[in-house]
Each structure stands twice: as C-alpha cells, then as structure tokens.
N, CA and C atoms as an extended XYZ file, in Angstrom:
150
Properties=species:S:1:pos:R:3:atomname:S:1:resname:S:1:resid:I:1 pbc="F F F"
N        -5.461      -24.680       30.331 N   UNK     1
C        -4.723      -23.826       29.407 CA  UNK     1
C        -3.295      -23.663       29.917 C   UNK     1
N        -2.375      -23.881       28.989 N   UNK     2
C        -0.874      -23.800       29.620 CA  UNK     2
C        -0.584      -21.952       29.175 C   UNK     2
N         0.611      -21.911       29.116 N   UNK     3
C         1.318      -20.608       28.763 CA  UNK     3
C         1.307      -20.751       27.487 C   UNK     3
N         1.795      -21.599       26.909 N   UNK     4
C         1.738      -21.611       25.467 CA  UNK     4
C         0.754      -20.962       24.541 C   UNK     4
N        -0.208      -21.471       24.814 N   UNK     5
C        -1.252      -21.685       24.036 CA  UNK     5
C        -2.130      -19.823       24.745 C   UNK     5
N        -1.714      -19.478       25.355 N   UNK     6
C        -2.356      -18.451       25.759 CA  UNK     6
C        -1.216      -17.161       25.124 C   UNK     6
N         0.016      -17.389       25.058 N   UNK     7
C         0.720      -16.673       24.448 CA  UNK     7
C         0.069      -16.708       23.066 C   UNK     7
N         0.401      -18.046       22.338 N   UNK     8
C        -0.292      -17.335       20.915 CA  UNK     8
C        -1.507      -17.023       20.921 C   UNK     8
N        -2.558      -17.019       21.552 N   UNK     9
C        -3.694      -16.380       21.166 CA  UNK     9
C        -3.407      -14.814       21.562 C   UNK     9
N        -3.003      -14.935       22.445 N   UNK    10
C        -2.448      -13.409       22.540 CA  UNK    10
C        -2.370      -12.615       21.657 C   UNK    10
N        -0.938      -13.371       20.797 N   UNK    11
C        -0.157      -12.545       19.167 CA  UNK    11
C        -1.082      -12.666       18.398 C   UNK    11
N        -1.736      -13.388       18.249 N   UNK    12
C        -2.966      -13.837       16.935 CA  UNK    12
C        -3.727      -12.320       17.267 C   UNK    12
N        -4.447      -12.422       18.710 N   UNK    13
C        -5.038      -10.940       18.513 CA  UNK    13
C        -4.866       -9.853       18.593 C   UNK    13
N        -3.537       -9.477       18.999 N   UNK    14
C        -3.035       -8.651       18.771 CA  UNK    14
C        -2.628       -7.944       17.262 C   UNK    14
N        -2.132       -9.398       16.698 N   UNK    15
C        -1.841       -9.154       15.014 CA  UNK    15
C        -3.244       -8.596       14.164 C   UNK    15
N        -4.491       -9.335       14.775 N   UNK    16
C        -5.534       -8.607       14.337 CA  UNK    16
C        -5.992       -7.621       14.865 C   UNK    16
N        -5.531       -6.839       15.879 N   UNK    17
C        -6.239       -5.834       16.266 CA  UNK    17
C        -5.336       -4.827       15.475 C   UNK    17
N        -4.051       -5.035       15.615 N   UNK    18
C        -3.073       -4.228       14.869 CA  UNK    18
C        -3.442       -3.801       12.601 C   UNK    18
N        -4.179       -4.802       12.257 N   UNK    19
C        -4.478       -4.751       11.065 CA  UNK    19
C        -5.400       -3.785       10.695 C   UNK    19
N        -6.295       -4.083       11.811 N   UNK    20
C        -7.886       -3.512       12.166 CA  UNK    20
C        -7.412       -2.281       11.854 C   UNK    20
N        -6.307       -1.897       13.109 N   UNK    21
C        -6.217       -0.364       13.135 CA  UNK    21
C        -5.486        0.236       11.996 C   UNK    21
N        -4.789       -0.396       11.371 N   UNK    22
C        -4.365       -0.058       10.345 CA  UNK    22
C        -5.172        0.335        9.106 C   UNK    22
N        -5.788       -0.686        8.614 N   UNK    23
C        -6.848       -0.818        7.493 CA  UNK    23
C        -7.807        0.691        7.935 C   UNK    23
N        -8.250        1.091        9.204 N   UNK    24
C        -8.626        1.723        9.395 CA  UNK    24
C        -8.121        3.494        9.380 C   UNK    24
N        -6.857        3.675        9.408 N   UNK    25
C        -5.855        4.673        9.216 CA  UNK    25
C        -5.907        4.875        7.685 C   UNK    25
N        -5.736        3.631        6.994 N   UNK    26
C        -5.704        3.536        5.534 CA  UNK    26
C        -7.073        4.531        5.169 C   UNK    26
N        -8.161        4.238        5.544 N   UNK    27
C        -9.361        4.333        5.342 CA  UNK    27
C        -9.496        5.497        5.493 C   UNK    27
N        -9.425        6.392        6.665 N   UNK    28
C        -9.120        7.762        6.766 CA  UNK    28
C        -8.378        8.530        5.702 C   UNK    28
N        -7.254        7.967        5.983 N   UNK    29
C        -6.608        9.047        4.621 CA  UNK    29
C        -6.577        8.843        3.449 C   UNK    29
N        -7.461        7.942        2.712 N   UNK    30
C        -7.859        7.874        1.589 CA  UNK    30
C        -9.209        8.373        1.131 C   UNK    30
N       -10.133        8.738        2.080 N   UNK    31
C       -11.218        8.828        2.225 CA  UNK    31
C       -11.553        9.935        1.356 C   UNK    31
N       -12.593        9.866       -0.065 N   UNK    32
C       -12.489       11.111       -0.999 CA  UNK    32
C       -13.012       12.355       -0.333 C   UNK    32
N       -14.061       12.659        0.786 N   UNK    33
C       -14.461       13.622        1.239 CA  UNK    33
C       -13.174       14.528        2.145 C   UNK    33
N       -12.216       13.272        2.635 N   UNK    34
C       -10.593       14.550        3.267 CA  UNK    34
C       -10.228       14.809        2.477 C   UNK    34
N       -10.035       14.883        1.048 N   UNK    35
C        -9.052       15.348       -0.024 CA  UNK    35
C        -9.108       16.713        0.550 C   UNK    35
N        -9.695       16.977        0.350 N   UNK    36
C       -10.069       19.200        0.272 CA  UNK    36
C        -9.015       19.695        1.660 C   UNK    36
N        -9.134       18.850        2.995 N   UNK    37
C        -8.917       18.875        4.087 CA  UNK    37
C        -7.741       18.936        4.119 C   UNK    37
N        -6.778       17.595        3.376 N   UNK    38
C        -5.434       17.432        3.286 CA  UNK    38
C        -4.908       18.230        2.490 C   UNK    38
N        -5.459       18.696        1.206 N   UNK    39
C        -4.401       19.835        0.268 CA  UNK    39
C        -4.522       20.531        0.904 C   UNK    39
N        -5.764       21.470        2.091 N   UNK    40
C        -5.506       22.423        2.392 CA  UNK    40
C        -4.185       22.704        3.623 C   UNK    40
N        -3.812       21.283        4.186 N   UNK    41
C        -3.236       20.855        5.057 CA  UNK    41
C        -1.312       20.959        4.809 C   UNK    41
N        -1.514       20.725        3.340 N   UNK    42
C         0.118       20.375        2.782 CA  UNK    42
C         0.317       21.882        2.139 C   UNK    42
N        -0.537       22.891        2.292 N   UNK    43
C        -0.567       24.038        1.279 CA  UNK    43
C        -0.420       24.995        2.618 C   UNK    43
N        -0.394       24.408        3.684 N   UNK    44
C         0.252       25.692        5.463 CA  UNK    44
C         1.251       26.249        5.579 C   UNK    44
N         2.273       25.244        4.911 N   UNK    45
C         3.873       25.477        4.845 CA  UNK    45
C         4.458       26.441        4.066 C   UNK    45
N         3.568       26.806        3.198 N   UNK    46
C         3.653       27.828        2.061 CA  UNK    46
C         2.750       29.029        2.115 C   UNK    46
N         1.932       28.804        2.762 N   UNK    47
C         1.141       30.615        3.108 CA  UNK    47
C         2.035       31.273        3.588 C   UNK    47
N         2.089       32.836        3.206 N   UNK    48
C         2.867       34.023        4.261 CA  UNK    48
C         1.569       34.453        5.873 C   UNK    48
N         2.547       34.412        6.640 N   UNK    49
C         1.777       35.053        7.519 CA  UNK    49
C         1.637       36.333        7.468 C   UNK    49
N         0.525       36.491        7.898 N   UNK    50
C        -0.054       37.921        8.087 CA  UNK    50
C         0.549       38.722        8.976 C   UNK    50
C-alpha cells in the first residue's frame, strides 16, 4: 500500500462517516415524536419569568 491509495480511502471514509452523521442529525430533528419538544423549545424566549 503506498500513501496514495491510503489517503483516499481515508477521504472516502471519512466522507461517509460524515453523511452517516448527518442523515442522522436530519433524522433527529425531523423526527414527528420531537415536534412537541421543539415548539416547546422555540416558545423559552418568550415566557416571562417568574
């Protein structure tokens, strides 16, 4: 195995691990059971404190 060839496998899996985690972020915050979680989340900024 030279350098070459070990560099791109490198980027190759990196590029897929990077997707992975992405697709997976996606997945989270689209997820219909967080809805309730996130409005209650974007609706903090606007309560009065007690």
């Amino acid at each position: 195995m030279d350098y070459a060839t070990v560099a791109k496998a490198v980027q190759q899996g990196g590029t897929l691990y990077f997707i992975v985690i992405f697709l997976a972020g996606c997945a989270y915050a689209f997820w219909p059971k967080k809805k309730a979680e996130f409005d209650a989340a974007a609706r903090l900024p606007l309560e009065e404190d007690a």
